[in-house]
PABATI-550226 format. One record per residue: residue in one letter; residue number from 0; x, y, z of N, C-alpha, C in turn. Coordinates in steps of 0.2 Angstrom, whole numbers, plus 5000, padded with zeros to 4 digits. Atoms other than C-alpha are relative to their C-alpha. Layout:
REM PABATI-550226
<r residuo="A" num="NUM" n_c1="X" n_c2="Y" n_c3="Z" ca_c1="X" ca_c2="Y" ca_c3="Z" c_c1="X" c_c2="Y" c_c3="Z"/>
...
//
This chain:
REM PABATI-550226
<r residuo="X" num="0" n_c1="5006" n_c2="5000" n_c3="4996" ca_c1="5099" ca_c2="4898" ca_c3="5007" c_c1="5002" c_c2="5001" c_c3="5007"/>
<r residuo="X" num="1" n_c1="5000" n_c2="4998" n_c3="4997" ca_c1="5097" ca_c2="4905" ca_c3="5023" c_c1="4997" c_c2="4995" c_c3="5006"/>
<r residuo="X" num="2" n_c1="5003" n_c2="5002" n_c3="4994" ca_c1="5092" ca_c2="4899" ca_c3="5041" c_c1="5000" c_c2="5007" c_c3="5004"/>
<r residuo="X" num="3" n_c1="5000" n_c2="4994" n_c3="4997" ca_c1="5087" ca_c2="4912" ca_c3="5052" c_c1="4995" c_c2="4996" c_c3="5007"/>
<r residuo="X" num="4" n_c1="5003" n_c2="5005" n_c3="4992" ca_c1="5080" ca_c2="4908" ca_c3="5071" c_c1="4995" c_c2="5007" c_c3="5002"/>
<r residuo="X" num="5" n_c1="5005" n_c2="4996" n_c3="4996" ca_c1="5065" ca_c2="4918" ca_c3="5079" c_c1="4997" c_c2="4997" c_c3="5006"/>
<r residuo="X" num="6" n_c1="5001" n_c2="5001" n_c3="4992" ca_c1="5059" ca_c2="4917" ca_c3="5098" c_c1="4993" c_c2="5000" c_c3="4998"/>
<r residuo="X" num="7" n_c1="5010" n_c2="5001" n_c3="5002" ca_c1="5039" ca_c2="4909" ca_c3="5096" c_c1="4996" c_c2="5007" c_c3="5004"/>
<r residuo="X" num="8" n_c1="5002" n_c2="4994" n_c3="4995" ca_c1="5028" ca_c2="4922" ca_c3="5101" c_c1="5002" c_c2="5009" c_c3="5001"/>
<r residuo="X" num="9" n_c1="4995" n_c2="4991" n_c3="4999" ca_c1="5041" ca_c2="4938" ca_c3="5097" c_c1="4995" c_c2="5006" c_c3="4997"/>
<r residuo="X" num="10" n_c1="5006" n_c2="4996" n_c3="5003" ca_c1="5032" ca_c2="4953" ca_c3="5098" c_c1="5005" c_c2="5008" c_c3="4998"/>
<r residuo="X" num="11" n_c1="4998" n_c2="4996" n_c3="5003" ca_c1="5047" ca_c2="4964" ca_c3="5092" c_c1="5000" c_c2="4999" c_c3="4993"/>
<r residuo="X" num="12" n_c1="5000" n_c2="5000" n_c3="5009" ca_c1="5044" ca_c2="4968" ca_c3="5072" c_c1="5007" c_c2="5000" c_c3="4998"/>
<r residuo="X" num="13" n_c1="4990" n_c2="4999" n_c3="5002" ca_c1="5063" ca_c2="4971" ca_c3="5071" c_c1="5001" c_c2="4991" c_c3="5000"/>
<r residuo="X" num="14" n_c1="4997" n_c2="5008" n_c3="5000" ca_c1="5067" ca_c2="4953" ca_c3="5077" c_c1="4996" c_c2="4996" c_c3="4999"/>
<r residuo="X" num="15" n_c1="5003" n_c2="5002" n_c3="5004" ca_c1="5053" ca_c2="4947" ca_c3="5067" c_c1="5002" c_c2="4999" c_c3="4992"/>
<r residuo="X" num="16" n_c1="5000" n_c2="4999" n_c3="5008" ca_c1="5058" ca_c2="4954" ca_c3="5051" c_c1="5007" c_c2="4995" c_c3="4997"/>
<r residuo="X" num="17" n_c1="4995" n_c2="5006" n_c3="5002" ca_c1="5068" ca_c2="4941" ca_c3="5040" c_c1="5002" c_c2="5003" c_c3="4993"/>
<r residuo="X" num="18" n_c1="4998" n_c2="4998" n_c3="5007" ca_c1="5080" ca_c2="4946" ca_c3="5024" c_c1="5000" c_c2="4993" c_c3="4994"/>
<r residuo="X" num="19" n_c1="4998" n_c2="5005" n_c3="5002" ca_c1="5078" ca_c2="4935" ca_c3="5009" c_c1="5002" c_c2="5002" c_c3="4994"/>
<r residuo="X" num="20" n_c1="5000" n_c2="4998" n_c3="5007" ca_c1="5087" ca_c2="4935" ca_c3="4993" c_c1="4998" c_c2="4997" c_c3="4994"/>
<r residuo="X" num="21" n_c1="5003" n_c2="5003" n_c3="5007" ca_c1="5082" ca_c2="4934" ca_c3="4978" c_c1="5004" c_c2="5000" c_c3="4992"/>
<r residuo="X" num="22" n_c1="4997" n_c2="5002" n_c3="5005" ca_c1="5090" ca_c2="4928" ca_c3="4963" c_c1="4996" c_c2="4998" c_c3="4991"/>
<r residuo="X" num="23" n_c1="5001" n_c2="5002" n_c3="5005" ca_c1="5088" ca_c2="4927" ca_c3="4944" c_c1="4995" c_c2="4993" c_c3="4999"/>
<r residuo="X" num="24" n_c1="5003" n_c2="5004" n_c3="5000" ca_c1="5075" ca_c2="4913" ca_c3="4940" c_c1="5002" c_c2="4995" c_c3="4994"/>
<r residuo="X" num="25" n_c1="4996" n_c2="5003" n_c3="5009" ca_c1="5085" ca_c2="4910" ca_c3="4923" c_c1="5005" c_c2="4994" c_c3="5002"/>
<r residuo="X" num="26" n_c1="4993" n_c2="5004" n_c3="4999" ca_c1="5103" ca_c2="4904" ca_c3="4931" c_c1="5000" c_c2="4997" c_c3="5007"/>
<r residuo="X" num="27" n_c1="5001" n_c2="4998" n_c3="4994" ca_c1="5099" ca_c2="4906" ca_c3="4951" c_c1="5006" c_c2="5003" c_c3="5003"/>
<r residuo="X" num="28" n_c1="4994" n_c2="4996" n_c3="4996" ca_c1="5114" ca_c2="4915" ca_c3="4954" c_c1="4999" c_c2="5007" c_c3="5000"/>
<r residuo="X" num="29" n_c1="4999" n_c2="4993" n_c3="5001" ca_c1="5114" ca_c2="4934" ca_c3="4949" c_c1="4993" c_c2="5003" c_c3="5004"/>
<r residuo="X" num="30" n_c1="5005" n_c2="4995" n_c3="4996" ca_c1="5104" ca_c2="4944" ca_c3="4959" c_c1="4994" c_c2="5006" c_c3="4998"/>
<r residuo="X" num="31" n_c1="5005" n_c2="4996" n_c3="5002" ca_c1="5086" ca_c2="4949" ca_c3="4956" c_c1="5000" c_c2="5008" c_c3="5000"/>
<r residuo="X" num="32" n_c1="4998" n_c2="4990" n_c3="5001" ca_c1="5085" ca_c2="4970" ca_c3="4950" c_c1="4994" c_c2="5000" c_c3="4998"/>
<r residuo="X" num="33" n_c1="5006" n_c2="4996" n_c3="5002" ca_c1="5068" ca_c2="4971" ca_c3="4946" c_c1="4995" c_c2="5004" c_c3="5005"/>
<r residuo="X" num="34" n_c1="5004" n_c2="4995" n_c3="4996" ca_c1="5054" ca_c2="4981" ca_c3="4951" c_c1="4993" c_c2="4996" c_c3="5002"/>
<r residuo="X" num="35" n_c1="5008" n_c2="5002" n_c3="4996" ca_c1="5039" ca_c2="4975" ca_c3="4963" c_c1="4994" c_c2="5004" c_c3="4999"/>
<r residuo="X" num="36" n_c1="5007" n_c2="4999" n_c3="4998" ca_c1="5022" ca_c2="4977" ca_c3="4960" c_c1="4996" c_c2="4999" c_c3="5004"/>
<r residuo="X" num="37" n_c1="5003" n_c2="5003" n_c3="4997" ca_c1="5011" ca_c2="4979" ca_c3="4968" c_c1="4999" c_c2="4997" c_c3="5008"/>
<r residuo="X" num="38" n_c1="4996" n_c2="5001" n_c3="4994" ca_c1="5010" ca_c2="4972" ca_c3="4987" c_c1="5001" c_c2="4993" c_c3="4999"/>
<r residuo="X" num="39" n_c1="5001" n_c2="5006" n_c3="4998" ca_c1="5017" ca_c2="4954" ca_c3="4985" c_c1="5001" c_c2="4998" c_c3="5006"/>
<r residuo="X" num="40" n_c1="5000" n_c2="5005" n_c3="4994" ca_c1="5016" ca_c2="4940" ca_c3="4996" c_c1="5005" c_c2="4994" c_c3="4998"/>
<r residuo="X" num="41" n_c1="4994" n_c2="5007" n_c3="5002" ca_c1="5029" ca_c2="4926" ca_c3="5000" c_c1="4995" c_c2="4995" c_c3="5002"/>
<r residuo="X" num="42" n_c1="5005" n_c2="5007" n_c3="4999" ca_c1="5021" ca_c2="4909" ca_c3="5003" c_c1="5004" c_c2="4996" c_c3="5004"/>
<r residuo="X" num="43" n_c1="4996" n_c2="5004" n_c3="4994" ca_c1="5025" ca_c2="4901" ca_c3="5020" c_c1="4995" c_c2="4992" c_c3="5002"/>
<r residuo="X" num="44" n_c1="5001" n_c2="5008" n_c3="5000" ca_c1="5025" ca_c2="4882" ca_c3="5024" c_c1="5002" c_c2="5000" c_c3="5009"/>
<r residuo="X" num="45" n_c1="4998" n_c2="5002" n_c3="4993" ca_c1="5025" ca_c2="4877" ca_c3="5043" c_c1="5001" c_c2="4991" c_c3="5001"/>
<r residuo="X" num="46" n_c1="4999" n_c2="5008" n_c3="5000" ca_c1="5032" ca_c2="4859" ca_c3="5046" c_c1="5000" c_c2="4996" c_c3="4995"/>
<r residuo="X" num="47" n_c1="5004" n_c2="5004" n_c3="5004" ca_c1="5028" ca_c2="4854" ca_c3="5030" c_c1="4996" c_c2="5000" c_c3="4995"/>
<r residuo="X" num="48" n_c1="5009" n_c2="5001" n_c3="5002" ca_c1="5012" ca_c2="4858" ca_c3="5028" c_c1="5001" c_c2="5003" c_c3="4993"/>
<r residuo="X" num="49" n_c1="5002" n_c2="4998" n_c3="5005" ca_c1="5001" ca_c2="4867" ca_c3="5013" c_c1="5003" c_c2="5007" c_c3="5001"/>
<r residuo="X" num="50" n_c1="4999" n_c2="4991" n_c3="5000" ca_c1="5009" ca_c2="4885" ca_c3="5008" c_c1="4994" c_c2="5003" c_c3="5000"/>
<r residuo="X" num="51" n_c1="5009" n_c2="4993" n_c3="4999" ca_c1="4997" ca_c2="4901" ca_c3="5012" c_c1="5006" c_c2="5006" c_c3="5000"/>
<r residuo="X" num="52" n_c1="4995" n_c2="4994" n_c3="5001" ca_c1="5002" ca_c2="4917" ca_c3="5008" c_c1="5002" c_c2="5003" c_c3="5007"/>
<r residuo="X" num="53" n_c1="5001" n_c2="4996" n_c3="4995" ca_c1="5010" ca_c2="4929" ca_c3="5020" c_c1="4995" c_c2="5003" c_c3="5003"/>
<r residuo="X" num="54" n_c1="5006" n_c2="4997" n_c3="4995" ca_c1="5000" ca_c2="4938" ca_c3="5033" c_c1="5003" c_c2="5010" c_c3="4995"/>
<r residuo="X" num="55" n_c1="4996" n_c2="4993" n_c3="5002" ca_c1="5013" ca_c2="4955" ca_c3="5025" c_c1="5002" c_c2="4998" c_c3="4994"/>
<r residuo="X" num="56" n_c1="4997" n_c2="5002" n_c3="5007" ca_c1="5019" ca_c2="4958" ca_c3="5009" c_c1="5008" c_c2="5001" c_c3="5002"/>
<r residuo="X" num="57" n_c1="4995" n_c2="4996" n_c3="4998" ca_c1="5035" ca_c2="4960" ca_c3="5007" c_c1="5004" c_c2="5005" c_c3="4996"/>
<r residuo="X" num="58" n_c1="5000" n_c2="4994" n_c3="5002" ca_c1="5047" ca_c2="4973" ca_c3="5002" c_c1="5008" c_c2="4999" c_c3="4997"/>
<r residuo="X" num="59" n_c1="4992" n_c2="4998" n_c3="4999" ca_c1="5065" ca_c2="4977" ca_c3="4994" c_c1="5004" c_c2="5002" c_c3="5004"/>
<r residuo="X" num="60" n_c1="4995" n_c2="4994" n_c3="4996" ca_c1="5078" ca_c2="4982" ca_c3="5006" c_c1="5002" c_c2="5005" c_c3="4998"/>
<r residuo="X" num="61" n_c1="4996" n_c2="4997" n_c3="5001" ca_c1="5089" ca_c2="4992" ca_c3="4996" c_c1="5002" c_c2="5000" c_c3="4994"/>
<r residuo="X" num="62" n_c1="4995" n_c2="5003" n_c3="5006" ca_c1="5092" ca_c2="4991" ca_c3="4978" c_c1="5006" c_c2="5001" c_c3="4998"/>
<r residuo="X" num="63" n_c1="4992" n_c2="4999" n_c3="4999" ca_c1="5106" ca_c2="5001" ca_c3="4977" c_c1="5003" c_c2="4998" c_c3="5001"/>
<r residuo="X" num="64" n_c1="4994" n_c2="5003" n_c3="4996" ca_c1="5115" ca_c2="4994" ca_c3="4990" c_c1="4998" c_c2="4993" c_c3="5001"/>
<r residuo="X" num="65" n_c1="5002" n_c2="5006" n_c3="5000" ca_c1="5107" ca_c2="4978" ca_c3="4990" c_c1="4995" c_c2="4998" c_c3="4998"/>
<r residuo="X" num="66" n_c1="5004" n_c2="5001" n_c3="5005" ca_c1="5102" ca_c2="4973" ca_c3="4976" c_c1="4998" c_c2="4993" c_c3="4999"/>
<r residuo="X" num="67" n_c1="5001" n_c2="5007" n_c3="5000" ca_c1="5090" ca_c2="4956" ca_c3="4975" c_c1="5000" c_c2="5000" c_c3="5006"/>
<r residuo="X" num="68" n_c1="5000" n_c2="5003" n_c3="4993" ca_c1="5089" ca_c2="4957" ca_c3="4994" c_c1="4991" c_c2="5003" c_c3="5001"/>
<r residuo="X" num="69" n_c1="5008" n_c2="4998" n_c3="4998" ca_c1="5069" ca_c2="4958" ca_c3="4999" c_c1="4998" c_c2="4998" c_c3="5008"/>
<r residuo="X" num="70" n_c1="5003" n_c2="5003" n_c3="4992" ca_c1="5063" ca_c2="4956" ca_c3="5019" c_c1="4990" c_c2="5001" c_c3="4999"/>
<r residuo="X" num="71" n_c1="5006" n_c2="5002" n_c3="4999" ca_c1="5049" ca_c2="4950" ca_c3="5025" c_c1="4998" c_c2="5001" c_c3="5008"/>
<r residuo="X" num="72" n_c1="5001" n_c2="4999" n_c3="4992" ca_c1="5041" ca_c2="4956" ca_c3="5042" c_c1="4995" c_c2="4995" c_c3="5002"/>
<r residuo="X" num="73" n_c1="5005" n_c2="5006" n_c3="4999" ca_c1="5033" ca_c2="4939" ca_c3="5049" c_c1="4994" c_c2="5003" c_c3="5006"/>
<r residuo="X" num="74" n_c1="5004" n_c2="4999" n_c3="4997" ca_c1="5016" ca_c2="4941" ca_c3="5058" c_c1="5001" c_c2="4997" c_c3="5006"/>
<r residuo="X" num="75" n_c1="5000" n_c2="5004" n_c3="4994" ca_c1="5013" ca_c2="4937" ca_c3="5076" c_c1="4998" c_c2="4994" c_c3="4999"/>
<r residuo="X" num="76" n_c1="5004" n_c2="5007" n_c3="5000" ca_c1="5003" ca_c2="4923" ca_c3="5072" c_c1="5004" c_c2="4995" c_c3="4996"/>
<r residuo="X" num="77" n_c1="4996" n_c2="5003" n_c3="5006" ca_c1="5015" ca_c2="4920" ca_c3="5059" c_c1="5006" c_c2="4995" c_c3="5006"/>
<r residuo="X" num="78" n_c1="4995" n_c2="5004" n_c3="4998" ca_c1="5029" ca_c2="4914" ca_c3="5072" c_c1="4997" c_c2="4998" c_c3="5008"/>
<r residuo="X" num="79" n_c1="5003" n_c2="5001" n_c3="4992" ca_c1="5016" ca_c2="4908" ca_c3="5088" c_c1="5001" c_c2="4992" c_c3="5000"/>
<r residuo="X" num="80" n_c1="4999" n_c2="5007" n_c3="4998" ca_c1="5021" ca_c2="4889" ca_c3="5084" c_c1="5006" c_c2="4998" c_c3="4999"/>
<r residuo="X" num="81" n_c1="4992" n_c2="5002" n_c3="5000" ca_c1="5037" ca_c2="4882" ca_c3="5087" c_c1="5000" c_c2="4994" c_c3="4995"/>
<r residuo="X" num="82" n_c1="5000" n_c2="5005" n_c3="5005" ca_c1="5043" ca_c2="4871" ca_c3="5071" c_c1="5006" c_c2="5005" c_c3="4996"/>
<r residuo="X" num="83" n_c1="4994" n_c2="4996" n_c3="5006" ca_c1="5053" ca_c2="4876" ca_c3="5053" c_c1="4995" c_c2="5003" c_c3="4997"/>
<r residuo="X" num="84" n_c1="5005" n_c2="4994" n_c3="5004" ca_c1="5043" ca_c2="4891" ca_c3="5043" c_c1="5004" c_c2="4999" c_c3="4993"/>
<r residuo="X" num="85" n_c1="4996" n_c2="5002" n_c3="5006" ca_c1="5050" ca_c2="4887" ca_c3="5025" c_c1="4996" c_c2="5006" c_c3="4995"/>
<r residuo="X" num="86" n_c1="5002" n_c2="4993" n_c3="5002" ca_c1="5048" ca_c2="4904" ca_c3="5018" c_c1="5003" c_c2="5001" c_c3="4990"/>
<r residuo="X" num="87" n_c1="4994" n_c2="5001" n_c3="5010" ca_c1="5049" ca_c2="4906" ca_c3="4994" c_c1="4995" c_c2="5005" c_c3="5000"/>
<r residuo="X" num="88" n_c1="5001" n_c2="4991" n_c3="5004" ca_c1="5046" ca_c2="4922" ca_c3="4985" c_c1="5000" c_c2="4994" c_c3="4993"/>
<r residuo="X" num="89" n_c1="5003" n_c2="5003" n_c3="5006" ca_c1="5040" ca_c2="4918" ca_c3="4968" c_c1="4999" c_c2="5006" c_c3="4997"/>
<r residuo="X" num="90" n_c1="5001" n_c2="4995" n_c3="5000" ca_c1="5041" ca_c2="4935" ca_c3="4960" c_c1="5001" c_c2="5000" c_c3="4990"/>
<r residuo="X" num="91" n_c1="4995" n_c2="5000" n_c3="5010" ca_c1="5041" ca_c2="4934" ca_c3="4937" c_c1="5006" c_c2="4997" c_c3="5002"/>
<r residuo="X" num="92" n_c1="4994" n_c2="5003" n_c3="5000" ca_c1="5057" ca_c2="4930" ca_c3="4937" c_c1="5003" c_c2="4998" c_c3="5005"/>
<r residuo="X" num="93" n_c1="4997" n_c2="4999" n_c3="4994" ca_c1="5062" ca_c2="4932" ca_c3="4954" c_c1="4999" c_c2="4993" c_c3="5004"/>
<r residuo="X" num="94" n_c1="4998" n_c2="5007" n_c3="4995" ca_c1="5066" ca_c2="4917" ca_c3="4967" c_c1="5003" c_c2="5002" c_c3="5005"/>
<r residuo="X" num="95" n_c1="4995" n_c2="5000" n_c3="4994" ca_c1="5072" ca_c2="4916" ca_c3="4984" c_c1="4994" c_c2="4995" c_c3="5007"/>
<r residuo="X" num="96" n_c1="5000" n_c2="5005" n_c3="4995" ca_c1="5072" ca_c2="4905" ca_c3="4998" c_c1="5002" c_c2="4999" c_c3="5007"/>
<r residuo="X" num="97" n_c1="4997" n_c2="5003" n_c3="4994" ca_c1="5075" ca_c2="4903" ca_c3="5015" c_c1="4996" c_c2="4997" c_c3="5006"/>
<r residuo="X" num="98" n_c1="5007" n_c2="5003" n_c3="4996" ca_c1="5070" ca_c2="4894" ca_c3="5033" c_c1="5000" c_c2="5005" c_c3="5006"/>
<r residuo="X" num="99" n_c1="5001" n_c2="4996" n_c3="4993" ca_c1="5065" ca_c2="4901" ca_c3="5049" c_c1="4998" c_c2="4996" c_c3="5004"/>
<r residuo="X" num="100" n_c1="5003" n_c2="5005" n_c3="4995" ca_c1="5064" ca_c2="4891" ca_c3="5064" c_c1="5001" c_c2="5003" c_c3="5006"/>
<r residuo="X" num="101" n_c1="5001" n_c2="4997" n_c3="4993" ca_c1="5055" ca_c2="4896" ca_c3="5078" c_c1="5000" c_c2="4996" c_c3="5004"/>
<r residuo="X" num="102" n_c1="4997" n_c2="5005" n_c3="4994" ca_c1="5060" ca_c2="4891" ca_c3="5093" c_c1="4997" c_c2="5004" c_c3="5007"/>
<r residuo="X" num="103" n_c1="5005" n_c2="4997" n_c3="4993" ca_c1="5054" ca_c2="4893" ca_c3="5112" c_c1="5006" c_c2="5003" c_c3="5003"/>
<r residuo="X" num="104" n_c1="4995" n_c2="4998" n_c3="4996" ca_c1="5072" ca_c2="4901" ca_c3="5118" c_c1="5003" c_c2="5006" c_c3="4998"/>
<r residuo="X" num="105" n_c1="4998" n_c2="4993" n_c3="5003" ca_c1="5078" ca_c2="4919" ca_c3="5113" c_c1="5007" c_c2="4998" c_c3="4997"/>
<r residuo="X" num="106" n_c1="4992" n_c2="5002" n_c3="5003" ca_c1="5092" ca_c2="4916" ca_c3="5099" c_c1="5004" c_c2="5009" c_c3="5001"/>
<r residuo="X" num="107" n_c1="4998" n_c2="4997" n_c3="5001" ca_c1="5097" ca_c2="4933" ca_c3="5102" c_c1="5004" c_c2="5001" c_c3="5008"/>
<r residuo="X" num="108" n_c1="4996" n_c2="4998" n_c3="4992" ca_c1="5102" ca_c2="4934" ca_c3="5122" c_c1="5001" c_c2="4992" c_c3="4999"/>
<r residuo="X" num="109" n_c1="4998" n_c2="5006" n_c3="4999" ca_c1="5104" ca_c2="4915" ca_c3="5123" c_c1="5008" c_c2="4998" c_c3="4994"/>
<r residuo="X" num="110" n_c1="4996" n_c2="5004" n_c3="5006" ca_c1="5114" ca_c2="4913" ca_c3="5106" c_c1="5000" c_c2="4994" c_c3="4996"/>
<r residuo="X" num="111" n_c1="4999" n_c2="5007" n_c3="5001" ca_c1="5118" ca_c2="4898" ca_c3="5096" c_c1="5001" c_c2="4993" c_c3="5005"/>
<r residuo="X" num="112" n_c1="4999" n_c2="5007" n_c3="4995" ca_c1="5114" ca_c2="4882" ca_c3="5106" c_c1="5004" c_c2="4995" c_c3="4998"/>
<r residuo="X" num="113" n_c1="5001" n_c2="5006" n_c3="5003" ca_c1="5123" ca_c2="4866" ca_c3="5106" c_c1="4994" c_c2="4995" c_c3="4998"/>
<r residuo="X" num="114" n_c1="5006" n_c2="5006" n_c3="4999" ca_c1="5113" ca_c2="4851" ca_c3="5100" c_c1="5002" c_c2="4996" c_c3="5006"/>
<r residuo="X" num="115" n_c1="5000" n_c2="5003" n_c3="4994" ca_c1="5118" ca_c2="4843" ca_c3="5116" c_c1="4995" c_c2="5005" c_c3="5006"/>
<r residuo="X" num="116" n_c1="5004" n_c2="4997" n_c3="4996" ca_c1="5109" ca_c2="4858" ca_c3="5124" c_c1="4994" c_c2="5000" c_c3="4997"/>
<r residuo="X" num="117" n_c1="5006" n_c2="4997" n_c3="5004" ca_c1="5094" ca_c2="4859" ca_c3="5111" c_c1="4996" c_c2="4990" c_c3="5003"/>
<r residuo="X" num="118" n_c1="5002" n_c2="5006" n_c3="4996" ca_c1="5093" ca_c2="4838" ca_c3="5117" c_c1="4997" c_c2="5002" c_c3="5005"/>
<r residuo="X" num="119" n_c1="5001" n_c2="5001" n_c3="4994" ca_c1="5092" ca_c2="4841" ca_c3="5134" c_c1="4996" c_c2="5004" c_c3="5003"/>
<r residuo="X" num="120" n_c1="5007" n_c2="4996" n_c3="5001" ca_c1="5078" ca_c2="4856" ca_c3="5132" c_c1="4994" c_c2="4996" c_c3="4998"/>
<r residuo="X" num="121" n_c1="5004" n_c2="5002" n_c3="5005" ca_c1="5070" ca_c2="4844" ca_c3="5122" c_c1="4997" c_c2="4993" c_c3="5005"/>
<r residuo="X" num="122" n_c1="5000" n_c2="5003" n_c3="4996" ca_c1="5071" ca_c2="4831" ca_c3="5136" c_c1="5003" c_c2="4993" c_c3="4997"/>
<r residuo="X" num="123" n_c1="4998" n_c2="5007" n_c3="5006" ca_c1="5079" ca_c2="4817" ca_c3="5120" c_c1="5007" c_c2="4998" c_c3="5006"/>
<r residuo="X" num="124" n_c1="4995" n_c2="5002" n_c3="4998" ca_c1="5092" ca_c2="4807" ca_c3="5128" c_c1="5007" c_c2="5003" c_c3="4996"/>
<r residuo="X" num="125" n_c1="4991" n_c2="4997" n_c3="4999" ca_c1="5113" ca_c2="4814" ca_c3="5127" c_c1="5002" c_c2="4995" c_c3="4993"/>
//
């Protein structure tokens, strides 16, 4: 399972879109190869809360090359509050899982923070 960071509010679709894989639903390890119907939807969780289908379906990458890998391009409104977005595919057989946490600081120019810097953004005592 994956973690991936988004910038609250990102209005590029590139640094929107999230890879998730998908796995056999039989053993969880081998890598889903089937074939998508139709336009599905993954079912996103915000903090918590009740799942609601995506705003987008999502799609295969690659099966070829990358087989069992599916992305998901998250909606504007999908990443306009800062928390953890707990993103599962549910596909027949197919599973896959990962989180998103959107955050108010650009994980792409800023990079990986410490938690001693994600404290003291946050204003928590050191």
């Amino acid at each position: 399972m994956d973690m991936f960071f988004v910038q609250q509010g990102e209005l590029t679709e590139a640094r929107r879109t999230v890879p998730v894989d998908l796995v056999s639903g039989t053993g969880y390890l081998t890598p889903w190869v089937g074939t998508l119907t139709g336009s599905p939807k993954a079912k996103l969780s915000l903090n918590g809360g009740t799942a609601a289908d995506s705003d987008n379906p999502y799609t295969m990458l690659d099966t070829t090359n990358h087989p069992g890998v599916a992305q998901l391009v998250l909606s504007a409104d999908e990443v306009a509050a800062i928390g953890d977005l707990n993103l599962t595919i549910q596909e027949g057989n197919a599973f896959g899982k990962t989180f998103i946490r959107i955050v108010e600081w650009d994980p792409l120019t800023e990079g990986a923070v410490s938690d001693l810097t994600m404290h003291q953004r946050a204003g928590r005592p050191t």
